[in-house]
MARTI-222701 format. One record per residue (C-alpha): residue in one letter; z, y, x. Coordinates in steps of 0.05 Angstrom, whole numbers, padded with zeros to 5 digits, always signed. Layout:
BEGIN
AZYX/...
END
This chain:
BEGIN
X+02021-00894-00062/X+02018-00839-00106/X+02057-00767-00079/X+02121-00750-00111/X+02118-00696-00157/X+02195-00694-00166/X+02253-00682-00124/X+02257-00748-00068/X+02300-00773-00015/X+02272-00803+00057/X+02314-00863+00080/X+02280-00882+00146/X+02286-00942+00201/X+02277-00944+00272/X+02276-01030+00280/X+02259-01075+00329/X+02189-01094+00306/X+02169-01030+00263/X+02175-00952+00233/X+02192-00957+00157/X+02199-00914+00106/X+02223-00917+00039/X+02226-00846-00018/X+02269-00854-00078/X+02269-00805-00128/X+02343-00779-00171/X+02343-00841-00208/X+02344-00886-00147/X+02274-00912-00160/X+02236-00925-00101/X+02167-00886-00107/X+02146-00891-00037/X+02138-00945+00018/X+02105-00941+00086/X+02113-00978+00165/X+02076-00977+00223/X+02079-01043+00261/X+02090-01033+00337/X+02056-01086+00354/X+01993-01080+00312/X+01991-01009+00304/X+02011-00985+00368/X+01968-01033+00413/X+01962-00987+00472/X+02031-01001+00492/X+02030-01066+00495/X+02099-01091+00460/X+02114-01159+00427/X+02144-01159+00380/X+02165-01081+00397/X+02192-01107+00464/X+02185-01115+00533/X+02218-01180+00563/X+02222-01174+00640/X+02205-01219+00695/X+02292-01233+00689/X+02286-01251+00627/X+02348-01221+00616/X+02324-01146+00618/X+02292-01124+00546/X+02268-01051+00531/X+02222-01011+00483/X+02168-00953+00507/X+02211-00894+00474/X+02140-00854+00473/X+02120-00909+00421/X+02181-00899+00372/X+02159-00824+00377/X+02085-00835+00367/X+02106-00883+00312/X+02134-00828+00278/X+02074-00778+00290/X+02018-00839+00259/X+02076-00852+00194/X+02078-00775+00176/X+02009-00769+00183/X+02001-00828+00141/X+02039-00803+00084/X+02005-00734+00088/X+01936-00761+00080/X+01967-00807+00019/X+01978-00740-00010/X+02059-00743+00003/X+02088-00680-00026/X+02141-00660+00032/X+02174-00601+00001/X+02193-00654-00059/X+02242-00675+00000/X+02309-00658-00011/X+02348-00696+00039/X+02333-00753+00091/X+02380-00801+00126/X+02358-00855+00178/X+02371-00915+00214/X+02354-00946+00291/X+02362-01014+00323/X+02442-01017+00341/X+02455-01014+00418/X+02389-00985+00437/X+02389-00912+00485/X+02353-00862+00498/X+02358-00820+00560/X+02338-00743+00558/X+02317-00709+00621/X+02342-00648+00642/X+02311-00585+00599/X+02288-00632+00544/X+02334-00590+00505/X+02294-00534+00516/X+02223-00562+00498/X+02256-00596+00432/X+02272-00529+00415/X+02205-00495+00426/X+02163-00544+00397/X+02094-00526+00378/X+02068-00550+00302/X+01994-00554+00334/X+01998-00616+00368/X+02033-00691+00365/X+02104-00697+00375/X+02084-00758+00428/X+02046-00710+00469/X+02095-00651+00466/X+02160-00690+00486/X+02128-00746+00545/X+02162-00714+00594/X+02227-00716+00568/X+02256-00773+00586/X+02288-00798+00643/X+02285-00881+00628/X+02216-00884+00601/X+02229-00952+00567/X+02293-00948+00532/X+02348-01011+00543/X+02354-01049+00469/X+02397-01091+00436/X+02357-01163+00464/X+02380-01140+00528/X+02424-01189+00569/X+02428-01166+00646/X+02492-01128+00645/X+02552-01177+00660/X+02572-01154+00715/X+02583-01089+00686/X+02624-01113+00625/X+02670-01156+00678/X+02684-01081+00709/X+02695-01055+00635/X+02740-01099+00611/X+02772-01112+00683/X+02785-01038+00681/X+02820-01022+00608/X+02862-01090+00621/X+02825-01149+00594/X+02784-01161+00543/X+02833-01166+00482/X+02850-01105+00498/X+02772-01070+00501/X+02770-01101+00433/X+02835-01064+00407/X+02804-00996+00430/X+02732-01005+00417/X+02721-01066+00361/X+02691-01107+00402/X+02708-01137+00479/X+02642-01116+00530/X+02576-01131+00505/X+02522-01140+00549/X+02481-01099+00500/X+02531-01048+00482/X+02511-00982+00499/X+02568-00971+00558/X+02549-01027+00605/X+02474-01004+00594/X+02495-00933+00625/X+02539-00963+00670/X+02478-01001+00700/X+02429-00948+00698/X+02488-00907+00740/X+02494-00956+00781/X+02425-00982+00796/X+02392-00909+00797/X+02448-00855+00795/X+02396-00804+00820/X+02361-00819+00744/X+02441-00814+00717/X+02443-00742+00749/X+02379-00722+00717/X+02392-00746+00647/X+02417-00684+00600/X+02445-00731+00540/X+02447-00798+00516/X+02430-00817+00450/X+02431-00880+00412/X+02367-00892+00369/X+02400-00867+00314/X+02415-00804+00342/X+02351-00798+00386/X+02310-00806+00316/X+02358-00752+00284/X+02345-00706+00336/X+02266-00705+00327/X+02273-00688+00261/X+02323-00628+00284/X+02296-00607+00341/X+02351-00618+00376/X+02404-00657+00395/X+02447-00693+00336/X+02511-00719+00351/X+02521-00789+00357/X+02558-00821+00287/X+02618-00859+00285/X+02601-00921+00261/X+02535-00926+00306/X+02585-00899+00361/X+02631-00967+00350/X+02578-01006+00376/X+02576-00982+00440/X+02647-01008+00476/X+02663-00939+00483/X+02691-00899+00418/X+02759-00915+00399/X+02759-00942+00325/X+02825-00912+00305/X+02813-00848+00323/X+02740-00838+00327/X+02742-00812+00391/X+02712-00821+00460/X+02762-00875+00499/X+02768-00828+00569/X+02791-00907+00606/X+02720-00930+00580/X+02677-00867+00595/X+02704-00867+00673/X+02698-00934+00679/X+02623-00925+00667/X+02599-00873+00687/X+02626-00795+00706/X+02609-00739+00668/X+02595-00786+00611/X+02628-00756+00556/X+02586-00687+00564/X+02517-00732+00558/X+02539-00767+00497/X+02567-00707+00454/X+02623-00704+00402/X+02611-00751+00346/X+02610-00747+00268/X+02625-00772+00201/X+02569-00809+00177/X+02563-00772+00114/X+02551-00707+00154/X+02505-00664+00143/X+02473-00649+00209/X+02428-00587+00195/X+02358-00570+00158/X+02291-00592+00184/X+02261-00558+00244/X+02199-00514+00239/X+02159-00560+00261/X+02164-00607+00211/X+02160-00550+00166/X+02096-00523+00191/X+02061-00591+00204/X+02082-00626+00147/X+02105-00573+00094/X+02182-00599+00082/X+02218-00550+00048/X+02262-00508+00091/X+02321-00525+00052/X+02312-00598+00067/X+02378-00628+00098/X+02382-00680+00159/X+02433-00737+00141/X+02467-00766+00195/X+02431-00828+00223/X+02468-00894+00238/X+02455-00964+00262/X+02407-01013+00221/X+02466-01061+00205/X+02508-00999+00170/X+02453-00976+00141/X+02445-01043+00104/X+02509-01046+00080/X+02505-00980+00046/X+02433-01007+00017/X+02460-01078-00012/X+02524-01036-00042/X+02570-01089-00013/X+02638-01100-00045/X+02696-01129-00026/X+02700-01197-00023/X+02621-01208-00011/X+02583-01229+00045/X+02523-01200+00077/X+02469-01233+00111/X+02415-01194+00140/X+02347-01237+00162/X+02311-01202+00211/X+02293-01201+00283/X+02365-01220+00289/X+02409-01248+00240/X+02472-01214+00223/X+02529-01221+00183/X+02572-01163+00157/X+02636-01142+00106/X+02671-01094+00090/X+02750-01091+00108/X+02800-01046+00104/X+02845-01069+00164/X+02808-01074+00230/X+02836-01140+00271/X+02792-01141+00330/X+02775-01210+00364/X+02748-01241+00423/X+02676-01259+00375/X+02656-01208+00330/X+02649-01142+00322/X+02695-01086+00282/X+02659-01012+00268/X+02672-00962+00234/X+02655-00958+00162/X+02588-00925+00147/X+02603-00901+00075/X+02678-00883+00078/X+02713-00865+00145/X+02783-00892+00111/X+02754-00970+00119/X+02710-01010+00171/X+02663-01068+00174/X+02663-01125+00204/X+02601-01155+00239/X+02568-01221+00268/X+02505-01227+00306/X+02455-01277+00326/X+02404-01261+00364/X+02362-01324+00353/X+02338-01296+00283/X+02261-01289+00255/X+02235-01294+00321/X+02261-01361+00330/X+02243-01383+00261/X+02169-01361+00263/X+02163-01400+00334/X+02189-01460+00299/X+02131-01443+00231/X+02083-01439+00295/X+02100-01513+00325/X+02112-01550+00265/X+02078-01509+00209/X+02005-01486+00230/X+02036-01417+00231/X+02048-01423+00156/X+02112-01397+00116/X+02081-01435+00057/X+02082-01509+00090/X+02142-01474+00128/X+02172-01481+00057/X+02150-01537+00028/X+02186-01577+00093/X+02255-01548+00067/X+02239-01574-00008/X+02210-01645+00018/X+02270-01661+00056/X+02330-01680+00039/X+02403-01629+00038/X+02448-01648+00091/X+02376-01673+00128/X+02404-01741+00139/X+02457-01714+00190/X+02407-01696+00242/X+02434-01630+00273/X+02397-01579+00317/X+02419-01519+00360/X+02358-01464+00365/X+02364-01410+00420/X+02295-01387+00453/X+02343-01336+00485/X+02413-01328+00505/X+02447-01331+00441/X+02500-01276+00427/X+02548-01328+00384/X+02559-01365+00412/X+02535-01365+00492/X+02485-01416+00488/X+02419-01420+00497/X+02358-01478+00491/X+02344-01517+00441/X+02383-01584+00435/X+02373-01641+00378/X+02423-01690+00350/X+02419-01749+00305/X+02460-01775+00250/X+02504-01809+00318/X+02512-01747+00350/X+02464-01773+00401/X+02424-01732+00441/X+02341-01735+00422/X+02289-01702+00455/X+02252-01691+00383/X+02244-01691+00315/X+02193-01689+00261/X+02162-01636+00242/X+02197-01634+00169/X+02263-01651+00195/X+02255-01599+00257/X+02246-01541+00206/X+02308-01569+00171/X+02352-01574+00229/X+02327-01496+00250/X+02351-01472+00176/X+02411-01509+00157/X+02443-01506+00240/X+02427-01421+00233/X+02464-01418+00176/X+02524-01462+00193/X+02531-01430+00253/X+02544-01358+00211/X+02590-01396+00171/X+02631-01426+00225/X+02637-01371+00259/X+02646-01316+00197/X+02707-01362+00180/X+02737-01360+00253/X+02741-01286+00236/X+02786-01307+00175/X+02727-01305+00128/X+02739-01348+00061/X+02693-01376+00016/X+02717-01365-00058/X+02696-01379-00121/X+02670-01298-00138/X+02645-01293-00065/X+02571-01275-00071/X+02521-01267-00011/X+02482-01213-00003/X+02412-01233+00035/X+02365-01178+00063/X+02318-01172+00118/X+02247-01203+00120/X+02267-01286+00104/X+02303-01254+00039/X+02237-01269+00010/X+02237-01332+00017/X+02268-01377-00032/X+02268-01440+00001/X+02311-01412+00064/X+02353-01379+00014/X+02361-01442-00020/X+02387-01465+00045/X+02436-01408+00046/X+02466-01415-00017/X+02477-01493-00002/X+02514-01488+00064/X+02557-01425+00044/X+02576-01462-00025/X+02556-01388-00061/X+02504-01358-00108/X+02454-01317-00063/X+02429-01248-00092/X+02381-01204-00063/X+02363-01133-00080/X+02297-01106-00097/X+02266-01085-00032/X+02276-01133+00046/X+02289-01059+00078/X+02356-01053+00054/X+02367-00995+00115/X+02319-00950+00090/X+02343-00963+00016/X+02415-00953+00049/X+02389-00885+00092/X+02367-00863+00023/X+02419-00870-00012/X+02457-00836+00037/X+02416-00782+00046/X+02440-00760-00037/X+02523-00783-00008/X+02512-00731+00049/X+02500-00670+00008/X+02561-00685-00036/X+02615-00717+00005/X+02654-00671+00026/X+02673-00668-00044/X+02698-00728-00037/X+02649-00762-00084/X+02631-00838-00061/X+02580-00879-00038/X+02598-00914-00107/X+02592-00858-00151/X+02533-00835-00129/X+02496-00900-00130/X+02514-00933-00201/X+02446-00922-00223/X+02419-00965-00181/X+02396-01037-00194/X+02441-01088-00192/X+02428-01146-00138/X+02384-01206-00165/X+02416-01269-00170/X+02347-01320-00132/X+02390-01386-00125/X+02457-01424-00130/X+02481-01487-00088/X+02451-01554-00103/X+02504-01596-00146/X+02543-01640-00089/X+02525-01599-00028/X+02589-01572-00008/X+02614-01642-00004/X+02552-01660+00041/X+02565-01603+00087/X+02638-01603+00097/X+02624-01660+00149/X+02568-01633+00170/X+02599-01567+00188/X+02665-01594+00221/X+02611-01644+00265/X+02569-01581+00283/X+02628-01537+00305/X+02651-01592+00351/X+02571-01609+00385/X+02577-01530+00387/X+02639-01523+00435/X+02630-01588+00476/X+02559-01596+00493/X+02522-01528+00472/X+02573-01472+00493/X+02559-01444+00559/X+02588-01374+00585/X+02541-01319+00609/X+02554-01336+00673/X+02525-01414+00679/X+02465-01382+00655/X+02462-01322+00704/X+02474-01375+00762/X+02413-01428+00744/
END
């Protein structure tokens, strides 16, 4: 793509499966898109789909020496495109919620000192003290959210501090494992960052604080306040608060680039660092969400997300912080069984094929002649479930399906799960409520199709599937004026309006209110089963 020749904004993305990067210029045009797959790009360290699964099963990391090599092979990328850094103005970023990264002791020290000459992947590989950083696919720490929530008095109660009761995922148990498991590793490590803040802090040469709303996510930050819960940190780990830091607005402005970037790359010295958050924040900001609309993200996982006003924290779910205003706060589902599950299925039943992928959801029929399926390759996050299990029109139990009707069942049972569960969280359907789809299936019109029909609502998408480095953009221009107390809003009325792709197919609300209420009820008595069942076969 051609280089900017006017003043830009970086909005960047640490994800699962990739490195993007998106530049938009003062009239929120995008003029500049770039990734580097992990996989395909990054062969040497031997990822799928940017993860390792171990022998558990239950244990997932990522090689943090590939998320900073990533970043080395995407600048250098742009630079030989003829990318005009010192156009930059301002960058904001996003990582993969839940993920950690563990700094060894005097990492601080070599961030600081870091020499333009050579790669930032070979000046920082011995800086970390967990070489392959925990993420959010991770399931092997219940035993450490028992202890959490046994220790703050129950799980409602975790959830009324933090937004959310323990997560095996959630940044706290991870610590509280490593601690446990390896508290010689714990003594060595210097700070703890998420991914957001671990990305930030390349860019400043040094460590950035830790944001609130990527903070929520970890079972540790109190969502009232914004502060560190002390009955959290010491059930953990000790001397926790010092690694983590003091946390921020999300609008902050963190500092200028380092010299190294200057040097290497030529950005302007006056470029600022945004605040980087999670991936699911960052989208919110990117699809302008307003009140009253739903958010679906389609990615590695799916999620679900809304903006609210008045946290009420519940058993499912997850509250955080608001990522654009620190008055409000957003709520959040996730499914792990996302895109991952969805191209296995396009493997088995469609020769690998999104196009005859597609053309199964348009030959068969809404409603898919009641046959139901529940799709979870892994441990499913909501609900705790896991397997695949097929049911016909009876509610009997098959071991198969066509290959039409198989695609079907993966589609329409994904997406009634997110509505059952988004309206356990006292979600309602009305007649304005639009959804907002992003994420890599929001291409696809066929699933959206889907969508629409099961949620009873138009679904829009916006211009570009990477909605959190669109969002990271945007909120690179909110940082440098927020503390006049200009919005999110304000400063992004120029930009396009979502696209309205599809609306429900006349009579399928009626077809799926059955459907839904039969689904919920195969849900809770055949497919539900707690952590623990699973942990014990």
């Amino acid at each position: 793509m051609a280089a900017p020749a006017v003043p830009c904004y970086l909005g960047w993305d640490f994800s699962t499966q990739q490195l993007k990067v998106i530049a938009i210029d003062e009239q929120l045009r995008v003029i500049y898109e770039d990734n580097i797959h992990f996989d395909k790009d990054l062969p040497e360290f031997r990822t799928h789909c940017g993860v390792y699964v171990h022998n558990d099963k239950l244990t997932v990391t990522s090689p943090v020496l590939m998320w900073v090599k990533a970043l080395d092979m995407i600048l250098e990328k742009m630079k030989s495109s003829g990318f005009n850094f010192s156009h930059v103005r301002a960058f904001s970023g996003a990582g993969q919620q839940h993920g950690s990264v563990y700094w060894k002791e005097g990492a601080s020290q070599i961030l600081k000192n870091l020499s333009p000459d050579l790669p930032l992947h070979q000046l920082l590989k011995a800086c970390f003290s967990v070489s392959d950083s925990p993420v959010w696919m991770d399931s092997s720490t219940a035993s450490q959210c028992l202890s959490l929530e046994k220790a703050v008095g129950g799980a409602q109660h975790l959830a009324n501090i933090t937004g959310s009761r323990a997560c095996e995922r959630f940044t706290g148990n991870q610590i509280a494992k490593i601690y446990s498991q390896n508290p010689e590793v714990y003594a060595q490590t210097e700070r703890i960052s998420l991914v957001s803040s671990f990305a930030a802090s390349l860019f400043l040469s040094a460590y950035a604080p830790i944001d609130y709303c990527d903070g929520s996510g970890m079972n540790l930050l109190q969502i009232c306040d914004k502060l560190w819960s002390t009955a959290c940190l010491n059930a953990c780990a000790p001397g926790l608060e010092e690694k983590l830091g003091h946390t921020v607005p999300s609008s902050s402005v963190l500092g200028s680039v380092s010299p190294y970037f200057i040097q290497r790359y030529g950005f302007s010295p006056d470029c600022k660092v945004v605040a980087f958050t999670g991936d699911n924040p960052a989208s919110l900001a990117g699809m302008k969400l307003e009140e009253g609309d739903i958010a679906i993200s389609l990615g590695t996982s799916d999620t679900l997300f809304l903006w609210i006003q008045e946290p009420t924290p519940a058993l499912e779910g997850h509250i955080f912080c608001n990522p654009v205003d620190s008055q409000a706060y957003m709520a959040l589902l996730c499914f792990k069984n996302g895109s991952l599950m969805r191209e296995r299925i396009r493997d088995d039943c469609a020769s690998g094929s999104w196009d005859e992928f597609s053309k199964a959801l348009k030959c068969t029929v809404v409603g898919n002649n009641g046959n139901l399926g529940f799709y979870f390759d892994v441990i499913e996050i909501t609900p705790e479930a896991v397997g695949i299990h097929r049911f016909n029109r009876d509610d009997n139990k098959v071991p198969n399906f066509p290959k039409e009707v198989e695609i079907r069942a993966l589609i329409e049972g994904q997406f009634m799960a997110k509505r059952i569960h988004a309206e356990k969280l006292g979600y309602k359907i009305m007649p304005r409520t639009r959804i907002l789809a992003t994420g890599g299936a929001s291409c696809n019109k066929e699933i959206l199709q889907v969508l629409s029909d099961v949620f009873s609502a138009p679904v829009y998408t916006i211009d570009t599937a990477n909605s959190a480095c669109l969002g990271c953009a945007y909120r690179a221009i909110h940082g440098l004026v927020a503390e006049t107390s200009v919005s999110l809003a304000d400063v992004v009325k120029l930009a396009p309006e979502p696209r309205l792709v599809v609306t429900p197919t006349a009579g399928a609300d009626q077809l799926y209110q059955p459907l839904l209420k039969r689904y919920a009820e195969l849900e809770q008595k055949v497919v539900y089963c707690p952590i623990s069942f699973h942990l014990a076969n």
